[in-house]
C-alpha positions in Angstrom: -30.0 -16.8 6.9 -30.9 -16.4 3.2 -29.9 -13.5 0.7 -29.1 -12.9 -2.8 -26.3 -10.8 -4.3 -24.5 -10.2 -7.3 -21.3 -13.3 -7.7 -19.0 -10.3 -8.9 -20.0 -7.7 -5.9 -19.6 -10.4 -3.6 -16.4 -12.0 -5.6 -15.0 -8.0 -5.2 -15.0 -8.2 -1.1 -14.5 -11.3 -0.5 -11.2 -11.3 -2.6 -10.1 -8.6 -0.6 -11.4 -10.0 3.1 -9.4 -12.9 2.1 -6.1 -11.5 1.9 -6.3 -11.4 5.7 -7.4 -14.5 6.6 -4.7 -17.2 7.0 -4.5 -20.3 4.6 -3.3 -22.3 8.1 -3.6 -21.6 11.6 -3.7 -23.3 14.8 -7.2 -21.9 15.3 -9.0 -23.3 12.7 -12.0 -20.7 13.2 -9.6 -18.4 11.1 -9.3 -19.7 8.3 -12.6 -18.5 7.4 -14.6 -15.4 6.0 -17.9 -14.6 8.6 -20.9 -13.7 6.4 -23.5 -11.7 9.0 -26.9 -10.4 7.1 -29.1 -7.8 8.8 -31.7 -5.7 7.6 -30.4 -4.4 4.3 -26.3 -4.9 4.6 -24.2 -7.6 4.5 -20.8 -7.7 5.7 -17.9 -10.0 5.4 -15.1 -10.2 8.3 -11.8 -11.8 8.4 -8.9 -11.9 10.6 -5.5 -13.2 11.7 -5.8 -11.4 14.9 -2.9 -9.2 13.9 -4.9 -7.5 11.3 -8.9 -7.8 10.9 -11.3 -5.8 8.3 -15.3 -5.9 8.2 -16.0 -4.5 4.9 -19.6 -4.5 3.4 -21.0 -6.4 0.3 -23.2 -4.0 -2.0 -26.0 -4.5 -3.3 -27.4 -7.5 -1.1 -31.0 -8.6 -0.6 -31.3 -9.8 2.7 -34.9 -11.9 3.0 -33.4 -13.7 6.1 -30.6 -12.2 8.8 -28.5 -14.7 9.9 -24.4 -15.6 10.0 -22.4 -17.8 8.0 -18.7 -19.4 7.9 -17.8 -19.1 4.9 -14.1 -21.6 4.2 -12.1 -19.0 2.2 -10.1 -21.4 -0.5 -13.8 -23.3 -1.2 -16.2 -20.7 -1.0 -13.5 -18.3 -3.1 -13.0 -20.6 -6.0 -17.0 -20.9 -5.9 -17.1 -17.6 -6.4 -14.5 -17.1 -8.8 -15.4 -20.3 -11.1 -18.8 -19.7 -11.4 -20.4 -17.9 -14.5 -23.7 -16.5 -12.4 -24.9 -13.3 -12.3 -26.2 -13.6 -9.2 -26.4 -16.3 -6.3 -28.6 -17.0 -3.4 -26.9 -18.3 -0.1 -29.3 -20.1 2.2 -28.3 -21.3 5.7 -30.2 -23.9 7.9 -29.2 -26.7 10.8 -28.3 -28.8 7.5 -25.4 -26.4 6.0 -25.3 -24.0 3.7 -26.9 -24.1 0.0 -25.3 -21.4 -2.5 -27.4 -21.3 -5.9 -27.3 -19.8 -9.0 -29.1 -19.7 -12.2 -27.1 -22.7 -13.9 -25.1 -24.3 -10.7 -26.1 -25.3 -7.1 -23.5 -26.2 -4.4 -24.3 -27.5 -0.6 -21.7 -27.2 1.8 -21.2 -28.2 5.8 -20.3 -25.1 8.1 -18.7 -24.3 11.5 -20.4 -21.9 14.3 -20.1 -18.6 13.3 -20.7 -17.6 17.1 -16.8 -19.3 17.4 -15.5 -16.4 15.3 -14.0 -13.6 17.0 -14.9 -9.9 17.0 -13.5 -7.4 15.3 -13.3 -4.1 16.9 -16.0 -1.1 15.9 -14.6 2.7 15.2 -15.7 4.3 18.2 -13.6 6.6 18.8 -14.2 10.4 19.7 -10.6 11.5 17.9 -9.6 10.5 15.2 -7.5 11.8 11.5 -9.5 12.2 8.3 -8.6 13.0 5.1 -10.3 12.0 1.7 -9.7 8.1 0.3 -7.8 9.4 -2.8 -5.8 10.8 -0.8 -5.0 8.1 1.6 -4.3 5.6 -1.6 -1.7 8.1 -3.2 0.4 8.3 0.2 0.4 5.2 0.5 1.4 4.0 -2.8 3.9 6.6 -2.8 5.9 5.3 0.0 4.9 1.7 0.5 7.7 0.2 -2.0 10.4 1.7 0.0 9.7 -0.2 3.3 12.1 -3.3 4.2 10.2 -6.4 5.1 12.9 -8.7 5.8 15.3 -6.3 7.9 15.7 -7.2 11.0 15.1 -4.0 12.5 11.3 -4.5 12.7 10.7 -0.9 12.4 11.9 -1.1 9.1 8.6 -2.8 7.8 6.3 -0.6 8.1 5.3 3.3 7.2 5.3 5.8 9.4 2.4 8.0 9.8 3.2 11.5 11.6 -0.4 13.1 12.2 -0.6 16.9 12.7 -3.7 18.9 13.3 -3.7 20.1 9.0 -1.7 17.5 7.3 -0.5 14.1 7.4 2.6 12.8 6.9 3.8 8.6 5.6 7.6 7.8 5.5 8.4 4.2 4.6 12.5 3.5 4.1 14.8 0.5 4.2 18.3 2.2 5.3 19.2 2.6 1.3 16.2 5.3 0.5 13.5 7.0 1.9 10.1 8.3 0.3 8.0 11.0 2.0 4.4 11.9 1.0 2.8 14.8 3.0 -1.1 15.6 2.2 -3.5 17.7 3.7 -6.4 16.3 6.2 -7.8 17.5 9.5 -7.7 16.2 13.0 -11.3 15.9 14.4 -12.1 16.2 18.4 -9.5 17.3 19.1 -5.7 18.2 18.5 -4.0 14.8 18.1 -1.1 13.9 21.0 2.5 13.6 20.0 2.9 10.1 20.8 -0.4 9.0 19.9 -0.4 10.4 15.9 3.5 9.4 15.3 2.5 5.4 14.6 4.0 2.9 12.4 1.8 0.8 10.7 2.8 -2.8 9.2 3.4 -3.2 5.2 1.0 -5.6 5.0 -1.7 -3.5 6.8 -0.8 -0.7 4.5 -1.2 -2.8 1.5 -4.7 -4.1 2.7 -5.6 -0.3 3.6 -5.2 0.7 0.3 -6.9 -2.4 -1.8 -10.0 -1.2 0.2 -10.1 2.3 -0.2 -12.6 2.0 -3.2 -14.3 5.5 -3.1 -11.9 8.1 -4.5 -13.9 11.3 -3.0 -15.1 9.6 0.5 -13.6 10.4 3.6 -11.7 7.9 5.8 -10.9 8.0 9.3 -7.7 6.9 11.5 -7.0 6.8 14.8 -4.0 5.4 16.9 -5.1 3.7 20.1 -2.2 2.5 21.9 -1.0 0.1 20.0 -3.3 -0.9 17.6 -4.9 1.6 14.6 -8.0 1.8 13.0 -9.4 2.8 9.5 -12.7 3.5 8.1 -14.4 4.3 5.1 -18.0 4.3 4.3 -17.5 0.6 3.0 -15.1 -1.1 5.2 -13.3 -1.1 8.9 -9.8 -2.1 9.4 -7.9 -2.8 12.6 -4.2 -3.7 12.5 -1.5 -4.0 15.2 1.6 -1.2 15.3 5.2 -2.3 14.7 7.0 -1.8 17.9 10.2 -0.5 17.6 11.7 3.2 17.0 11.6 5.0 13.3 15.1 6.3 12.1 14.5 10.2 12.5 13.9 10.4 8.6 14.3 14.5 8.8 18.2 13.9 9.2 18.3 11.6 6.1 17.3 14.4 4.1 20.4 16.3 3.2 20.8 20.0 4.0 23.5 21.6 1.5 23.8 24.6 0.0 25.7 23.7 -2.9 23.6 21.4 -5.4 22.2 21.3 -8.7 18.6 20.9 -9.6 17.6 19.6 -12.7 13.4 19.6 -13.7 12.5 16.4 -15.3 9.8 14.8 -16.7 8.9 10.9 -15.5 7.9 9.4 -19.1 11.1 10.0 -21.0 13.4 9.1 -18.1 11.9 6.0 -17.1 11.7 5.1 -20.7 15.4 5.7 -20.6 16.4 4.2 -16.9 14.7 0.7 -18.6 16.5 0.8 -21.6 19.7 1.5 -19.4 19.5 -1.2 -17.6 18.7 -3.6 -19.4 22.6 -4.9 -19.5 22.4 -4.8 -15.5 21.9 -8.3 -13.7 21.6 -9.1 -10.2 25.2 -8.7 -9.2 26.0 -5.1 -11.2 22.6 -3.1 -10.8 23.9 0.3 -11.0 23.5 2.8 -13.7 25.9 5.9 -14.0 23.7 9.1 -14.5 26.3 11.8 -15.9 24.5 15.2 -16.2 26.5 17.8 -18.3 26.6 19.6 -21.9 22.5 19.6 -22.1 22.0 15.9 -21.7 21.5 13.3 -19.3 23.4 10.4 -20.3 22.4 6.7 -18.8 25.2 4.1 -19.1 25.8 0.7 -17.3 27.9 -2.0 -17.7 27.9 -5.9 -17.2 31.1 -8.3 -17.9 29.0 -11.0 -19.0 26.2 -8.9 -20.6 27.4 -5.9 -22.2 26.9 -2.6 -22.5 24.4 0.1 -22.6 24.5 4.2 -23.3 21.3 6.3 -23.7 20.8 9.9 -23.7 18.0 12.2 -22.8 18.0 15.9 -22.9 18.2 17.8 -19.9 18.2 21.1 -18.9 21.9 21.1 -17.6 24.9 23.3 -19.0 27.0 23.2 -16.0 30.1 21.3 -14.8 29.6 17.4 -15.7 28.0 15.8 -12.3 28.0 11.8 -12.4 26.4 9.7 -9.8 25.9 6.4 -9.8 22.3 4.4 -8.2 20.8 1.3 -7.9 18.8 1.8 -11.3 15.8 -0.1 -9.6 15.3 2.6 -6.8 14.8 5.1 -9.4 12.2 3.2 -11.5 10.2 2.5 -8.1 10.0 6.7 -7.5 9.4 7.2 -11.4 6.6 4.3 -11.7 4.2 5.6 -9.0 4.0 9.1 -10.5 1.9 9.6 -14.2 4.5 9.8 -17.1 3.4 13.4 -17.8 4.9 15.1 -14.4 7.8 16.7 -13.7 10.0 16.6 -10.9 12.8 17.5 -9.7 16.9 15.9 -9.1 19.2 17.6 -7.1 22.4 16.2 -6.7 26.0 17.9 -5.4 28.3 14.9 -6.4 29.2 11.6 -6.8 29.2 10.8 -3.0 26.3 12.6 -2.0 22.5 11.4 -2.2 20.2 12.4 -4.7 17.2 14.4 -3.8 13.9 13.4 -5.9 11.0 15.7 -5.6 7.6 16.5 -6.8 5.4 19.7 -6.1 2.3 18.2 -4.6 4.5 17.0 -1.0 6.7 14.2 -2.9 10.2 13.4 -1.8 12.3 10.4 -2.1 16.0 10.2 -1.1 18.6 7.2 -2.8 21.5 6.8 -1.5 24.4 6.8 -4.4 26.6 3.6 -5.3 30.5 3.4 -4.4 32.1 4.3 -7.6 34.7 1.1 -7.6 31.9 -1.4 -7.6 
């Protein structure tokens, strides 16, 4: 095998291959990144045969196909330490020889024909929706999964596919985010129990990290128990949790009597961090007392102090004060841009909160006992 690339093209996927690969393993093999060269393409693969991603290298000249173990702590802090604009990898009986302008390396490698294979999309149905998309619900509802809950369904986010719109839930017991976009189910109308998946955190987070092409369109299908993503640049194939979802629709409170309040992210997160900066480890919660125009944002801590801000809010009703854990609200307010609005509802001091956006955003804290 013998190409040349550009180090930070190469740098770009490999750093992101690498995320799945596992620093130990009981099968060696793994712990490595497979470079195969054909034609014009290059493609990296790594697994932990939980979770496995092929995801191409641009901009590659390939004078010689070929395959190539590449040790992922070595061959990354190559990559990462060298100051080359580009490299040529050359592969013989001997090892592997990686050169650059300035630097020149030679390295021993395993049998790439020891690696395993990671599954192809070939799949007649499947879900697609544009990568933009895809990145927002995730990001939207990723933070809100539970990865240390024993209830294994916990750690992961749902994915509800219909035949127009796709739906991603993530909660751990204490609040719930919801993110519904439109997409389109292709060959076919997707199955009930086929499209209603849960797909692990860590899967979600390498799903996203890879969507790199804001207007392309991905794929995803369910089979069984595994799922699988593509974009025009990359593959991924991950295992399902096992386990049932709590039925997130009841968590969402239906009540006739509440307030709603419109307000806009930037000015309330600015005040939620001020807030709470007298709150330690022990005492996280923030009272948020709505009443006489204003929001006002006050905590308390023994050993720390005190704290009161107020932001103006369109309220003149009754005073309403409910108390939450003031990092729950700063994980809703810090994945939306500081210019949107959204909206509170509340009833009382016992009740959950309702936060909501208009573009299919909503995210559901559970409030703190007032005697803590």
């Amino acid at each position: 095998m013998k190409l040349s690339c550009e180090r930070e093209k190469l740098l770009s996927a490999f750093a992101t291959a690498a995320t799945v690969a596992p620093s130990r393993s009981p099968k060696a093999v793994l712990c490595n990144i497979k470079l195969e060269a054909d034609g014009e393409r290059a493609v990296l693969t790594a697994t932990d045969m939980e979770v496995g991603i092929r995801i191409e290298v641009g901009e590659v000249d390939v004078q010689q196909a070929g395959a190539v173990l590449l040790p992922v702590q070595r061959f990354g802090s190559l990559l990462r330490e060298s100051s080359d604009e580009r490299l040529m990898i050359q592969v013989d009986e001997r090892g592997m020889q990686v050169k650059g302008e300035r630097s020149q390396f030679k390295m021993p490698v395993a049998n790439p024909a020891e690696f395993p294979s990671i599954a192809t999309f070939e799949v007649p149905t499947y879900f697609a929706l544009p990568a933009r998309l895809l990145k927002e619900l995730i990001r939207r509802t990723l933070f809100a999964t539970d990865t240390e809950s024993s209830r294994y369904a916990l750690g992961g986010v749902l994915l509800e596919m219909e035949s127009d719109k796709i739906t991603a839930v993530g909660t751990d017991g204490r609040r719930l985010a919801k993110m519904e976009c439109v997409g389109s189910a292709v060959g076919g109308e997707p199955s009930a129990d086929g499209n209603n998946i849960i797909v692990p955190t860590r899967s979600m987070q390498l799903i996203e990290r890879a969507m790199t092409d804001g207007e392309a369109e991905v794929r995803l299908a369910s089979r069984g128990n595994d799922i699988m993503v593509r974009s025009p640049r990359a593959t991924i194939y991950s295992r399902l949790v096992e386990g049932r979802f709590p039925k997130w629709r009841d968590v969402f409170p239906k009540r006739r009597e509440s307030i709603s309040i419109p307000i806009t992210v930037g000015p309330m997160y600015s005040a939620l961090r001020q807030a709470s900066i007298v709150t330690d480890q022990d005492s996280r919660g923030i009272d948020f007392k709505f009443g006489d125009g204003s929001l006002i944002l006050s905590g308390s801590t023994a050993e720390v102090g005190e704290s009161r801000v107020e932001l103006p809010v369109p309220y003149d009703g009754e005073p309403v004060t409910v108390a939450m854990d003031h990092r729950y609200v700063e994980d809703f307010l810090r994945v939306l841009d500081a210019e949107q609005a959204f909206s509170l509802e509340i009833k009382d001091a016992e009740s959950a909160a309702v936060f909501s956006t208009e573009d299919g955003y909503a995210y559901v804290v559970m409030p703190l006992a007032r005697d803590r």
